[in-house]
N, C-alpha and C positions, 0 to 999 in steps of 0.2 A: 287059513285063518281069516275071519273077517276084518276088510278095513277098521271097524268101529275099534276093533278090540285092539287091534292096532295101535292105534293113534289114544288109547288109553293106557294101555303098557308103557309108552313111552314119555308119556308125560309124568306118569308117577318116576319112571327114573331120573327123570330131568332136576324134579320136586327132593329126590331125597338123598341126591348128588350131590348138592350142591348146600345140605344142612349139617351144618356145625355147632358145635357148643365148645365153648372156649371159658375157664374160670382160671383161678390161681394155681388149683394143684393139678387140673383133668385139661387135656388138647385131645378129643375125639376126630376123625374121620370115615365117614360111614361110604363107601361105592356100592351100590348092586346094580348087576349086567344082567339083563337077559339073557339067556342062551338056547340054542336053537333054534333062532328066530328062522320062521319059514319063508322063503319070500319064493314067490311063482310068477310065471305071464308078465316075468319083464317089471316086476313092482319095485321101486328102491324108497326106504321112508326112512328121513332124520328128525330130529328134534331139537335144537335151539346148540347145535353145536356138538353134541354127541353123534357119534358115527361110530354104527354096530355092525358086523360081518357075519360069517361062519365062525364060531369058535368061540372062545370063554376067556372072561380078563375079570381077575379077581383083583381089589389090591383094600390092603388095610394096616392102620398106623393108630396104634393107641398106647401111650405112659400111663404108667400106672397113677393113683396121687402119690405126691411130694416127689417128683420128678423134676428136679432146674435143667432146663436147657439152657448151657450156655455157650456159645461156638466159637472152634476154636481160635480163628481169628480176634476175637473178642475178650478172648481169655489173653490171647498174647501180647492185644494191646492193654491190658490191665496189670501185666505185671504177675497172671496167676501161673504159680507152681506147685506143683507135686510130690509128693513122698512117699515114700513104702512104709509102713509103720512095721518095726523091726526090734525086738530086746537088747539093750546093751547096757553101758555102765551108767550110771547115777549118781552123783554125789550126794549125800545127807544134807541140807540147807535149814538154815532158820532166819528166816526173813523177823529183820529188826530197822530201828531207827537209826541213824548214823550224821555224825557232821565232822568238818573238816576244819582241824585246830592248827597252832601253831607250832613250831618245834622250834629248838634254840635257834636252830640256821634261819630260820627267817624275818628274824631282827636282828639288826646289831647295832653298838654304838663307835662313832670316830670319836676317837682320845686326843689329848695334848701330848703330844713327845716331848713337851720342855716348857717349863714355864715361860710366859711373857702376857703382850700386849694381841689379843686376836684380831684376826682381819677376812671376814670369809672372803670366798671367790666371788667372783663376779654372777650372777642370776642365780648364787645358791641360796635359793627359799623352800620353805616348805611347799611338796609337789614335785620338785626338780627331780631329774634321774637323775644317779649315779653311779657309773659303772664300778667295777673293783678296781684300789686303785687311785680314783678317780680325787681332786684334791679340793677340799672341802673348806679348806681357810689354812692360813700361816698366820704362825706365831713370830712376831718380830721382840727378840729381850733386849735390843740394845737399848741401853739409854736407862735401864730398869737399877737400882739401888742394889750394887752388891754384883754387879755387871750380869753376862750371860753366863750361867751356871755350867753350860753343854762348851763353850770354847775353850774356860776354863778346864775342864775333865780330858779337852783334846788337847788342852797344854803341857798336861800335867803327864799324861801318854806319853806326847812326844820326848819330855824329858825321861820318864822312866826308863822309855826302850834307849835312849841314846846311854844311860847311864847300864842297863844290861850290856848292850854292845864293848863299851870298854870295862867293863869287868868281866866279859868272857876270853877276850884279850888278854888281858893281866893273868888268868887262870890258865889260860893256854900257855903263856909260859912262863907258870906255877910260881907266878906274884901274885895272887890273890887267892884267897880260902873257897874251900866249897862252899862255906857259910855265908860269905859275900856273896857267891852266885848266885845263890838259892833265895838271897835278901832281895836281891835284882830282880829274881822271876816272878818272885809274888809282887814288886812293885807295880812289875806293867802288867801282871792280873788284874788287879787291883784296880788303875787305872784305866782298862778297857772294861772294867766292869763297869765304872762309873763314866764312861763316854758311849754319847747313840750317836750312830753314826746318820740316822735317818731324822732323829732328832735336831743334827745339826744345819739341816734345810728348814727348820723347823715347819713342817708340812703335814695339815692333819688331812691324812686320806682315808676312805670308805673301805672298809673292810669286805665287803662282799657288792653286789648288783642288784639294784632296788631303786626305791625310792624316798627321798627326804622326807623324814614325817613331820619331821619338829628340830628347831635352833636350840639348844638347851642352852647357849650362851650370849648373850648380847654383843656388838659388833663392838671393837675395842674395850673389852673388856679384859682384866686380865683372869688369867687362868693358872692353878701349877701344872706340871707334869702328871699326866693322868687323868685330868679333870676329863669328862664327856664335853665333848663340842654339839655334834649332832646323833641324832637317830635314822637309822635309814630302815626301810622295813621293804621284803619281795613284791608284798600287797597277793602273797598266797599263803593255804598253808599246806606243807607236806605231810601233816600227818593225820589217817582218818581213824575218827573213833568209834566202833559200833556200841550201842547199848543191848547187850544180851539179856533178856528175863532171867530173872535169881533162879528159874526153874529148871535153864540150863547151865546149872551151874560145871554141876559134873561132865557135861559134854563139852562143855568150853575151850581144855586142852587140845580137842581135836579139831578144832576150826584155824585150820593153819594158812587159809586162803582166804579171798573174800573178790565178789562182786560188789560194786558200787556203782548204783542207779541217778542221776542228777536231773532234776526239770530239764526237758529237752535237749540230752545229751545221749548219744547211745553209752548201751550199759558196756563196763571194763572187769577186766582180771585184775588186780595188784601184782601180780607172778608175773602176767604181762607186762608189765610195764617195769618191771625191774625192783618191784618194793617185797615186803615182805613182812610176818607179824611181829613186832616188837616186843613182845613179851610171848615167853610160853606157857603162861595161863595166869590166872586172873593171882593177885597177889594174896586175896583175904577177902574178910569179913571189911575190911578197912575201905576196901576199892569199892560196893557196892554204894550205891547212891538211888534212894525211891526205888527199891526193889532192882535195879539195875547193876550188871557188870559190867564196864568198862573194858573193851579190848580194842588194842592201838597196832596201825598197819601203816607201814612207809609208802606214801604215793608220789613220786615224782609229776610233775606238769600236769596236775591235775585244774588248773587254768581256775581255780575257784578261790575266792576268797576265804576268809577264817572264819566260823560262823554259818557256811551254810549248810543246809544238811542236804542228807539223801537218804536213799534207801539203799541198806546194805542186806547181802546174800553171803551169811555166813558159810562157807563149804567145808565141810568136816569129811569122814568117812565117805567109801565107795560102795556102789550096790549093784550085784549084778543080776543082769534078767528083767531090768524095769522097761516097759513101756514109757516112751516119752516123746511129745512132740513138739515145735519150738512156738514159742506165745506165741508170735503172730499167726498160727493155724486155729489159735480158740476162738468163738463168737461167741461172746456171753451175751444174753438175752433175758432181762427180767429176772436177774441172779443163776438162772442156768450156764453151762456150758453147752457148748456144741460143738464138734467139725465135723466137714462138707467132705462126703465118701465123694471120689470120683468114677464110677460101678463099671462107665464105658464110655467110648469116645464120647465128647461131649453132652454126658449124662453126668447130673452129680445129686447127692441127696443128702440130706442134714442127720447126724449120727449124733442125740445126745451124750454125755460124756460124765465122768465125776474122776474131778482131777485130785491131787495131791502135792506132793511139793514142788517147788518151784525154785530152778536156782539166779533168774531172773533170764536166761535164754529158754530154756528147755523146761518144759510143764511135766510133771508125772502123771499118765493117766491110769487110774485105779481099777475101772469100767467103760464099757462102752466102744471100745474100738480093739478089734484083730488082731494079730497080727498078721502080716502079709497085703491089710488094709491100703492103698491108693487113698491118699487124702489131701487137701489142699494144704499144702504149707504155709503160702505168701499170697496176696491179691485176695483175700477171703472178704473182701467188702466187695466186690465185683460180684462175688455166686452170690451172694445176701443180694445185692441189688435187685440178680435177676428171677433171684426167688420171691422178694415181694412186690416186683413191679405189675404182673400180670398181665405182661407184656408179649407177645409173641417175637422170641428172636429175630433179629433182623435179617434175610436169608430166607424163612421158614416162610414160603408161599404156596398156593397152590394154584394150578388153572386148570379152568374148567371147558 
């Protein structure tokens, strides 16, 4: 072969070595080798870095469009994971609006044990905690017109029982009637009915662990037995209430469970956490309010105030066979749905979707994905990233 032709062969491989074309969805690379290069009389010729022998070397890399590379190192530091998409069970859901009310336990009032003169405790204001228990002011009656009503009641005890004592005496030997005994036993009934024994500290404590909302009494003032002192209140409430559309009316029995969703709180069970529905179905025509039914669910330490809402996941009936994958694997885009197939190591691709219910962990999907599907569960803002960065992974080099 002639030098000329030579040293033209060679440069075209040099030239179309080393072109690429790089876009969003396409990463081509083109190699062509000569082969059977002749070389005689001792000749050896390179080209700008290439070195050709005896022999053939083919090599070629092309994705298809809408291919993400994303690698796995990269994946792992993002958090991304994977799933089998698999059939199983389903609960029925109806996503409604819900807020969190109050139940009797989460107020209460401290009473007066005994009429007098009150006297709160020392820093009890509105604000204060108070544990259960915890003693909220004394009542002092001395000195009051008609004297202490409560010392008197434990005077009047003391005489009764001492007046049983020797008339069971007398009866034991058979100097006194059963009908004296029996006068004797209802006295000091009687009498212990009308003496408090906690009364007689005259001490008004908090009934439960909260917080003072309100004085309802002014400080020496007087009060009778009974009267309200203070209010104390948890500053939560235990009970949440969903609002079901009037449409489900007839399914309402069977939502015995509930999910309840909070601004930036992960989502819970009621089951979980020890509560349960308060009613087993809607009472009437009476309970509905603006097209709404009313259903109420016990939630312990729900950390939130009276008044705020959220979004509830009513869970009725089971369904078996459903595809379903957990929210954080959907990308909704422009009112679509999506999840990211992952096809092979480090390959992944975007799989439109049309979802269905939702019990606020687990989406139902309708269409669009397999089963036996690999698809991203968690980190799905990392493939998004690398899908519209149009970015060549970091890693993916070539030399020439």
């Amino acid at each position: 072969m002639r030098l000329s032709h030579i040293l033209l062969i060679t440069a075209a491989l040099a030239f179309t070595g080393c072109a690429h074309s790089h876009n969003e969805h396409e990463h081509e690379h083109e190699h062509e080798h000569a082969e059977g290069h002749e070389h005689s009389e001792g000749h050896e010729h390179g080209a700008e870095g290439h070195e050709h022998s005896e022999g053939e070397h083919e090599g070629e890399h092309k994705d298809a469009p809408g291919v993400i590379v994303l690698h796995d190192e990269a994946a792992e530091r993002f958090g991304v994971r994977t799933e089998v998409a698999q059939p199983g069970e389903f609960n029925a859901v109806v996503k409604c609006a819900g807020q969190v009310v109050r139940s009797g336990a989460d107020d209460a009032v401290a009473s007066a044990p005994t009429a007098g003169i009150i006297h709160f405790a020392a820093g009890m204001n509105p604000g204060a905690k108070a544990g259960r228990g915890t003693v909220v002011a004394t009542i002092d009656a001395r000195g009051m017109s008609g004297g202490d009503a409560n010392a008197a009641a434990k005077a009047q005890l003391t005489a009764a029982e001492a007046e049983l004592d020797r008339i069971q005496d007398l009866y034991d030997d058979r100097l006194a009637t059963q009908g004296e005994l029996l006068a004797a036993q209802a006295a000091v009934a009687q009498a212990k009915a009308a003496y408090s024994p906690s009364a007689g500290n005259g001490r008004v404590t908090s009934p439960i662990s909260g917080t003072v909302t309100a004085l309802l009494v002014k400080e020496g003032s007087f009060v009778n037995a009974g009267d309200p002192v203070a209010s104390i209140g948890t500053g939560e409430g235990s009970v949440l209430r969903a609002d079901i559309p009037q449409r489900y009316y007839k399914l309402a029995p069977s939502f015995t469970d509930m999910r309840a969703e909070f601004a930036n709180t992960p989502v819970f069970t009621v089951s979980e956490r020890g509560g349960r529905r308060l009613s087993g179905a809607p009472a009437g025509e009476t309970t509905t309010t603006g097209g709404y039914i009313p259903v109420y669910f016990t939630a312990s330490g729900t950390g939130m105030a009276a008044g705020t809402p959220f979004t509830a996941y009513l869970i009725g009936g089971s369904r078996q066979g459903i595809l379903s994958v957990p929210v954080s694997a959907l990308s909704e885009q422009q009112g679509n749905f999506f999840v990211y197939e992952n096809f092979a190591p480090e390959h992944y691709r975007k799989l439109p979707v049309k979802i269905g219910d939702s019990d606020g962990i687990r989406t139902e999907i309708i269409s669009g994905l397999e089963p036996g599907t690999t698809f991203v569960a968690n980190g799905v803002s990392a493939v998004r990233l690398s899908e519209t960065s149009g970015v060549i992974p970091q890693g993916h080099t070539h030399n020439h």
